[in-house]
Biotite code that builds the C-alpha atoms (Angstrom):
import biotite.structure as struc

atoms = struc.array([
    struc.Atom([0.000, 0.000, 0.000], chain_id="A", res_id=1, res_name="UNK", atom_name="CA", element="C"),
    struc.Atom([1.421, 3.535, -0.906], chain_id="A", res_id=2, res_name="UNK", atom_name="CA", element="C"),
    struc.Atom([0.245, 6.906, -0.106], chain_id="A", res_id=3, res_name="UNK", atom_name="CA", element="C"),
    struc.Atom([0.275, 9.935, -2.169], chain_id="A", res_id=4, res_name="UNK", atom_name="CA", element="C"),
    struc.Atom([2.354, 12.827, -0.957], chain_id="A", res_id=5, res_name="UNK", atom_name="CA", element="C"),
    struc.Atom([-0.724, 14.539, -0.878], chain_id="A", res_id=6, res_name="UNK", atom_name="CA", element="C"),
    struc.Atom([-2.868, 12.067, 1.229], chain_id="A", res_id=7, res_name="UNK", atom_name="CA", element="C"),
    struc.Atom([0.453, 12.037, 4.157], chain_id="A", res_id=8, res_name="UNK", atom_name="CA", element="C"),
    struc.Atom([-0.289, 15.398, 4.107], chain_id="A", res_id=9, res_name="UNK", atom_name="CA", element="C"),
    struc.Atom([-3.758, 15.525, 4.780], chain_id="A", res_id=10, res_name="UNK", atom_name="CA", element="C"),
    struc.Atom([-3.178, 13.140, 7.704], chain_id="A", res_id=11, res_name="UNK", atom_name="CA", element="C"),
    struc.Atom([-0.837, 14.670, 9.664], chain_id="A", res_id=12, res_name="UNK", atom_name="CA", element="C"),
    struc.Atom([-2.820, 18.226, 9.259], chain_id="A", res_id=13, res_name="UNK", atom_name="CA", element="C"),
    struc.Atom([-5.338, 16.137, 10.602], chain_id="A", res_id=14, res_name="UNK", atom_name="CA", element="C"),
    struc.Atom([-3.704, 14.768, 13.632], chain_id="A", res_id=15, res_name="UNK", atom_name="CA", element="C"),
    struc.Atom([-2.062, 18.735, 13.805], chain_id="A", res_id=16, res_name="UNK", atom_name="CA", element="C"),
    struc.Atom([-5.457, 20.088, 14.637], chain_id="A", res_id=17, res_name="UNK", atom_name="CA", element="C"),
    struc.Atom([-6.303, 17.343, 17.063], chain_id="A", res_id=18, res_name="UNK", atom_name="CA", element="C"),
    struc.Atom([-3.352, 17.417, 18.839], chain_id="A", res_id=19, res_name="UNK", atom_name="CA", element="C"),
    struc.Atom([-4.789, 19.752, 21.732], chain_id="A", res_id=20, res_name="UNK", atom_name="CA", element="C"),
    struc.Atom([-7.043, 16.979, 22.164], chain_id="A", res_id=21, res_name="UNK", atom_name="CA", element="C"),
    struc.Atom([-5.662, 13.973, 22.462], chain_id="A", res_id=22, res_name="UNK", atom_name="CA", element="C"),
    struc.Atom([-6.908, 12.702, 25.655], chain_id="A", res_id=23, res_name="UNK", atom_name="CA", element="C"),
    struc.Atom([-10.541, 13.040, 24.530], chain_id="A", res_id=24, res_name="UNK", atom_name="CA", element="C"),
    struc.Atom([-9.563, 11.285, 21.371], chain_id="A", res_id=25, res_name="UNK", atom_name="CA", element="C"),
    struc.Atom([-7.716, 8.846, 22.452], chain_id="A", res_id=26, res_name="UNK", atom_name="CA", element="C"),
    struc.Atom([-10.648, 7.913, 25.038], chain_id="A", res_id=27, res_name="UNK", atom_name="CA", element="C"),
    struc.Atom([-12.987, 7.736, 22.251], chain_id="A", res_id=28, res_name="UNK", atom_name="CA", element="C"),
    struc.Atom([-10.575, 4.966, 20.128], chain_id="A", res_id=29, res_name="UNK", atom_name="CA", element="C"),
    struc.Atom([-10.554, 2.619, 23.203], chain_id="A", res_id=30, res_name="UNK", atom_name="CA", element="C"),
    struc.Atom([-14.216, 2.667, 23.606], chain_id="A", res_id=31, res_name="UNK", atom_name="CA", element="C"),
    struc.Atom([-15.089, 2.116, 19.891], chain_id="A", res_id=32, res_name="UNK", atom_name="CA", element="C"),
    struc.Atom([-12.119, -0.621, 19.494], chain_id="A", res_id=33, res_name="UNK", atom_name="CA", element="C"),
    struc.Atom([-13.538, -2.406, 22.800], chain_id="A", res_id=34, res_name="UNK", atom_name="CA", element="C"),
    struc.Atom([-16.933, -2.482, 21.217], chain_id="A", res_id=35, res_name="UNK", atom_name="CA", element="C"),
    struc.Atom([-16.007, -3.526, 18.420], chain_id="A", res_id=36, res_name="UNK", atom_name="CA", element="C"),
    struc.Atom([-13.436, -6.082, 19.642], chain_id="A", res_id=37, res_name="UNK", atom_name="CA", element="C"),
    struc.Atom([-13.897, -6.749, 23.916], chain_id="A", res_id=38, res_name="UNK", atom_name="CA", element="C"),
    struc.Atom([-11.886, -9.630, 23.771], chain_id="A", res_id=39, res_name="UNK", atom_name="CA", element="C"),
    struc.Atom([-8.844, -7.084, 23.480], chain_id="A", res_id=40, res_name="UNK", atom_name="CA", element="C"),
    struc.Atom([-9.725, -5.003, 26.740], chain_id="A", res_id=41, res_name="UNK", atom_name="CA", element="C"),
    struc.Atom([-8.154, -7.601, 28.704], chain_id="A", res_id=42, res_name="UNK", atom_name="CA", element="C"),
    struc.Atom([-4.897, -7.024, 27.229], chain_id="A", res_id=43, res_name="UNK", atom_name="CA", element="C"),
    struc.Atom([-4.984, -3.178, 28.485], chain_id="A", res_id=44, res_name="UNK", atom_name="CA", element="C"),
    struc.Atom([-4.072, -2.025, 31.631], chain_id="A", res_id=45, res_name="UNK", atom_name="CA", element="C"),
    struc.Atom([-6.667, 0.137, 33.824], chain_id="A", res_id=46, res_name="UNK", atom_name="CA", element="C"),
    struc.Atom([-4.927, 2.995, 33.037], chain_id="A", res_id=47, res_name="UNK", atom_name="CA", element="C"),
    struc.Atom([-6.525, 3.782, 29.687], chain_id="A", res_id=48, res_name="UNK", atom_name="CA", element="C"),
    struc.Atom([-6.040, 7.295, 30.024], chain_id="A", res_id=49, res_name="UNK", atom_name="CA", element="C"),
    struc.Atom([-2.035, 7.374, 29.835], chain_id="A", res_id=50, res_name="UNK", atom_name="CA", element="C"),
    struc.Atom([-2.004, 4.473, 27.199], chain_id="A", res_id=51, res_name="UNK", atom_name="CA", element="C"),
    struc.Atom([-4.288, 6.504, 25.187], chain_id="A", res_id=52, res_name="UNK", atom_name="CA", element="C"),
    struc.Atom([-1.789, 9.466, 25.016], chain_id="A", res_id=53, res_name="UNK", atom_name="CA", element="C"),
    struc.Atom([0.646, 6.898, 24.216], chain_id="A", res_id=54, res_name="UNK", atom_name="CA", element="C"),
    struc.Atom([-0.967, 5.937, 21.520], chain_id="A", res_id=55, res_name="UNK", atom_name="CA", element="C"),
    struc.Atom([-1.737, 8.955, 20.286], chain_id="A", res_id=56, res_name="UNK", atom_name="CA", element="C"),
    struc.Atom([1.621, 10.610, 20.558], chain_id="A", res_id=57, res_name="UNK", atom_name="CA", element="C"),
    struc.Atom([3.327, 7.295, 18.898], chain_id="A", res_id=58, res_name="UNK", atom_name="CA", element="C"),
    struc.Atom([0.740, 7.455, 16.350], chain_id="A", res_id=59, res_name="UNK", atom_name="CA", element="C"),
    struc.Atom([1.521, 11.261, 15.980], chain_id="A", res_id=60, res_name="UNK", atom_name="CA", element="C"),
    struc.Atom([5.343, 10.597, 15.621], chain_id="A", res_id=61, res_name="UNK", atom_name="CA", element="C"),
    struc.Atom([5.049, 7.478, 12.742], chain_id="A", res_id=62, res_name="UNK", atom_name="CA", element="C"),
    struc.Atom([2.662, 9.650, 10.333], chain_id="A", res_id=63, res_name="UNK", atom_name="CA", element="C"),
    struc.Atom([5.317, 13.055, 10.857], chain_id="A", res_id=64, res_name="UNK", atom_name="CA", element="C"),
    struc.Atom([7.765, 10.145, 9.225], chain_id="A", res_id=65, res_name="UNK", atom_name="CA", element="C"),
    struc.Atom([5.143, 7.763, 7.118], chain_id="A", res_id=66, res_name="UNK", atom_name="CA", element="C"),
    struc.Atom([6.942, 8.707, 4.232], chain_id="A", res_id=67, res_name="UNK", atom_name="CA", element="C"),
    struc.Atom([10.861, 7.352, 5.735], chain_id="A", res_id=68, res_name="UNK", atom_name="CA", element="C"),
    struc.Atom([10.212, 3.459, 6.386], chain_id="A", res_id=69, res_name="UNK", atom_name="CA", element="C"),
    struc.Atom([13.866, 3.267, 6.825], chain_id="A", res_id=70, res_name="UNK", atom_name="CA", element="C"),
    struc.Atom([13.552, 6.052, 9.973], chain_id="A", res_id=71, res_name="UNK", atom_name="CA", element="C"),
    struc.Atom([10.742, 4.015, 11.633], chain_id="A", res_id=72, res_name="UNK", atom_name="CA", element="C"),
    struc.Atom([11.894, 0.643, 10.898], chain_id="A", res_id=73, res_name="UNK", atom_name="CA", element="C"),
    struc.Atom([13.093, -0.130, 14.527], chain_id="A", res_id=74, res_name="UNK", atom_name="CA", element="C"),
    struc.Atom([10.027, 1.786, 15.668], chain_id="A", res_id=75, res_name="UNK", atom_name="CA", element="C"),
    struc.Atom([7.735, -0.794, 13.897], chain_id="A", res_id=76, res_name="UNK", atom_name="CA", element="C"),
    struc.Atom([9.868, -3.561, 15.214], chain_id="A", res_id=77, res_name="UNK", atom_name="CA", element="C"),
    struc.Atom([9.937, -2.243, 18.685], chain_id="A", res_id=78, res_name="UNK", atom_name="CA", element="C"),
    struc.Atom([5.928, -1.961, 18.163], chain_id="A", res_id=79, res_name="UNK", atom_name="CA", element="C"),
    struc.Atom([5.133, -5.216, 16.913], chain_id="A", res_id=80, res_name="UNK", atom_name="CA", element="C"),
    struc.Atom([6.918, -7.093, 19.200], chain_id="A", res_id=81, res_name="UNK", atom_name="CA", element="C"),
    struc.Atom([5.209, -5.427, 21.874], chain_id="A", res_id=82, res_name="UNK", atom_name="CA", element="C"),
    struc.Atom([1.716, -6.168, 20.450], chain_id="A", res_id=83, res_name="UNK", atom_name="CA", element="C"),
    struc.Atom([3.018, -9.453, 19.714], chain_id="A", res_id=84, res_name="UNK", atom_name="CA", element="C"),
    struc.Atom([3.878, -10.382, 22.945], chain_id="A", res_id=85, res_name="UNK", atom_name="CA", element="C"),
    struc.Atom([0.571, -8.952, 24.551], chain_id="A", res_id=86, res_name="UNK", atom_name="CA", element="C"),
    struc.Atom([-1.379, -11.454, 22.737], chain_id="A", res_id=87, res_name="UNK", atom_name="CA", element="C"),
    struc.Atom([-2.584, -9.109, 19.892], chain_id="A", res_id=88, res_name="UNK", atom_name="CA", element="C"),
    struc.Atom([-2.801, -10.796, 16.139], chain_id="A", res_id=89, res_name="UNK", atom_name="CA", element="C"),
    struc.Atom([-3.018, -9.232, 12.701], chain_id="A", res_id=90, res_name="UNK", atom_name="CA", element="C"),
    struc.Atom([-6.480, -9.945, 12.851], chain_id="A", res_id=91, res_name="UNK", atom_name="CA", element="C"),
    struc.Atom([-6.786, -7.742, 15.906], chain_id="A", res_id=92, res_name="UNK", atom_name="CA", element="C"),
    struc.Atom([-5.689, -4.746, 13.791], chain_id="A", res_id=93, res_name="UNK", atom_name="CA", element="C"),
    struc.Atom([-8.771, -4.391, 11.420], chain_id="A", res_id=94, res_name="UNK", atom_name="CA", element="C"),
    struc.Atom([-10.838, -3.773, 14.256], chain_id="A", res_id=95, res_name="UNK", atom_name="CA", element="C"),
    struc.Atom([-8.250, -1.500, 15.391], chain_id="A", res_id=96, res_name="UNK", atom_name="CA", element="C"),
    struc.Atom([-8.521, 0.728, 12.405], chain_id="A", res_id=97, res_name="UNK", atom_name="CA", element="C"),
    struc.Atom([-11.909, 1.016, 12.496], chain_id="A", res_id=98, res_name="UNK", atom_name="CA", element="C"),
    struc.Atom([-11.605, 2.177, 15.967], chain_id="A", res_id=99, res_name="UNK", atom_name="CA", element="C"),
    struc.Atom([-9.360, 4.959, 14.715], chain_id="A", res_id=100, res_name="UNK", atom_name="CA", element="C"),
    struc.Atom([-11.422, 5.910, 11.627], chain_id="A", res_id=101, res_name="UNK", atom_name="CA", element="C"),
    struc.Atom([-14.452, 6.235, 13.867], chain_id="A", res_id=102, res_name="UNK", atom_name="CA", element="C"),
    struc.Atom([-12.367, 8.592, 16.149], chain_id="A", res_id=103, res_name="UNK", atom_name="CA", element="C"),
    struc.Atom([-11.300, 10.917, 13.079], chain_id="A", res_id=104, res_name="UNK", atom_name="CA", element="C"),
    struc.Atom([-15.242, 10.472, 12.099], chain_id="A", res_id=105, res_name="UNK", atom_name="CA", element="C"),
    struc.Atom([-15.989, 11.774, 15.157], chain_id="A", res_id=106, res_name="UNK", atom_name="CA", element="C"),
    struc.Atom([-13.476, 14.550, 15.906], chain_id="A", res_id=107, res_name="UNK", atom_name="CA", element="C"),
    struc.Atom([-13.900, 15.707, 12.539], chain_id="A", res_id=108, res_name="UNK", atom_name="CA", element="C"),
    struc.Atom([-17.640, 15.592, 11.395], chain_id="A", res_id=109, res_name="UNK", atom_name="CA", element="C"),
    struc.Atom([-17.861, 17.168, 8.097], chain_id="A", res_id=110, res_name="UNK", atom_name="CA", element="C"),
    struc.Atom([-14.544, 17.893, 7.763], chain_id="A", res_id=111, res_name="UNK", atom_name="CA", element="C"),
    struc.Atom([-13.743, 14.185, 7.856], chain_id="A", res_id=112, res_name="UNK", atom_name="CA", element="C"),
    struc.Atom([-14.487, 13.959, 3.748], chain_id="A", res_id=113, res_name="UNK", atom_name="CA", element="C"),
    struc.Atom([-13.983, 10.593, 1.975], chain_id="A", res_id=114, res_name="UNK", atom_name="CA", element="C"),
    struc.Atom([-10.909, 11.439, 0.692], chain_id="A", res_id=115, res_name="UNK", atom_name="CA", element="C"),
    struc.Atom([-9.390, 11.935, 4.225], chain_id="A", res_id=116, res_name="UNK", atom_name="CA", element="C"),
    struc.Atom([-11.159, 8.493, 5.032], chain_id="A", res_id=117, res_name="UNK", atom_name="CA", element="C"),
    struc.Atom([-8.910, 7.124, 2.408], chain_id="A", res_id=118, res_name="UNK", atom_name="CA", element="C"),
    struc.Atom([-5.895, 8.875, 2.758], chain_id="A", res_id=119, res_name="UNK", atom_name="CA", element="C"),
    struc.Atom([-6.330, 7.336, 6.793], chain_id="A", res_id=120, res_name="UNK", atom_name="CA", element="C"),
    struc.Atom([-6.808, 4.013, 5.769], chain_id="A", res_id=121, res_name="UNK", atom_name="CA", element="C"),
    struc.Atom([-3.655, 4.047, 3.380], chain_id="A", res_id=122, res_name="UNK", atom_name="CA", element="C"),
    struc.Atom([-1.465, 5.733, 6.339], chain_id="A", res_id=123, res_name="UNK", atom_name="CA", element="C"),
    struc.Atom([-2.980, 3.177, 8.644], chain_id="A", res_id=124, res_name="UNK", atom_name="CA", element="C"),
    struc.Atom([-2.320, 0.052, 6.682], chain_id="A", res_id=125, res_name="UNK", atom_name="CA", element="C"),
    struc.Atom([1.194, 0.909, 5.983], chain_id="A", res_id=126, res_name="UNK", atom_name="CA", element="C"),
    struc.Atom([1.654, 1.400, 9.882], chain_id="A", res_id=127, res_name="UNK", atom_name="CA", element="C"),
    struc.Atom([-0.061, -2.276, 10.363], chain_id="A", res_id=128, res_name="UNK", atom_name="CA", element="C"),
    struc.Atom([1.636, -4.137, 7.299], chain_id="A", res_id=129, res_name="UNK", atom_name="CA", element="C"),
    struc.Atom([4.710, -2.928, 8.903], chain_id="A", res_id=130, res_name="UNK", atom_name="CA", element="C"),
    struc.Atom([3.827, -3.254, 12.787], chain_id="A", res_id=131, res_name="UNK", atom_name="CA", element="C"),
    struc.Atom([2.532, -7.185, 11.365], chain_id="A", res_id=132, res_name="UNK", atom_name="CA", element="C"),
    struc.Atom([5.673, -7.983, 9.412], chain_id="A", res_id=133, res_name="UNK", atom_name="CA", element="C"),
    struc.Atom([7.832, -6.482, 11.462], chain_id="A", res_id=134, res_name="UNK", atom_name="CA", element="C"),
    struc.Atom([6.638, -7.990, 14.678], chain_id="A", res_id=135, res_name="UNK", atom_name="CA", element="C"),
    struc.Atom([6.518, -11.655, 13.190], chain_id="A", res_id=136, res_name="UNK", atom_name="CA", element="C"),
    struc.Atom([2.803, -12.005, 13.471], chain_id="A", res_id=137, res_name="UNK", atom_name="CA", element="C"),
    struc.Atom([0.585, -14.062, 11.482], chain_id="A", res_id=138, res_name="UNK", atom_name="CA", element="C"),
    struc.Atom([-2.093, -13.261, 9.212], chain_id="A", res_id=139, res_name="UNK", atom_name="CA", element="C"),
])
């Protein structure tokens, strides 16, 4: 999967004008990935809030370099293995990015156009593919 100079763009304009709210965001992923998938709440620890600004802020620092694999190649390693070793699978990440594009959905509204939508999913399965791969997991 590839994204467009443009579309990398878009994203990290995106995350630019959410950055101030990260916590809320970042509250809203967990609760639409744990609908979507409870089985993976047990893997969490209670302290959702400071995971979520993890996530966010490692999220934040891949898509300012989605477009260098080479600079985030020990970062997906580092990432995978950790998911890996929590139990996650690759399966685990579709629900994942639905999770995410429901947050955007949500912090966004109208602003959150199709195009957006896609450019997210491309930036978000090159994270995965890579996080997958990377971390030895199994499709």
């Amino acid at each position: 999967m590839s994204i467009t100079e443009h579309e990398l763009r878009m994203v990290q304009a995106c995350l630019d004008r959410l950055r101030d709210d990260f916590d809320t965001r970042s509250m809203y992923f967990y609760d639409a990935l744990f609908t979507r998938a409870p089985h993976l709440k047990s893997m969490f620890r209670d302290d959702l809030a400071g995971q979520g600004m993890k996530f966010m802020s490692t999220l934040d620092t891949i898509v300012l370099k989605l477009d260098n694999e080479d600079a985030l190649a020990s970062r997906y390693k580092g990432l995978g293995d950790m998911h890996a070793t929590i139990g996650v699978e690759a399966a685990d990440f579709e629900p994942m990015e639905e999770a995410l594009i429901d947050t955007m959905r949500d912090a966004l509204g109208d602003d959150f156009t199709p195009e957006l939508e896609t450019a997210w999913r491309k930036a978000y399965a090159i994270v995965s593919e890579n996080m997958i791969r990377r971390g030895g997991m199994t499709r």
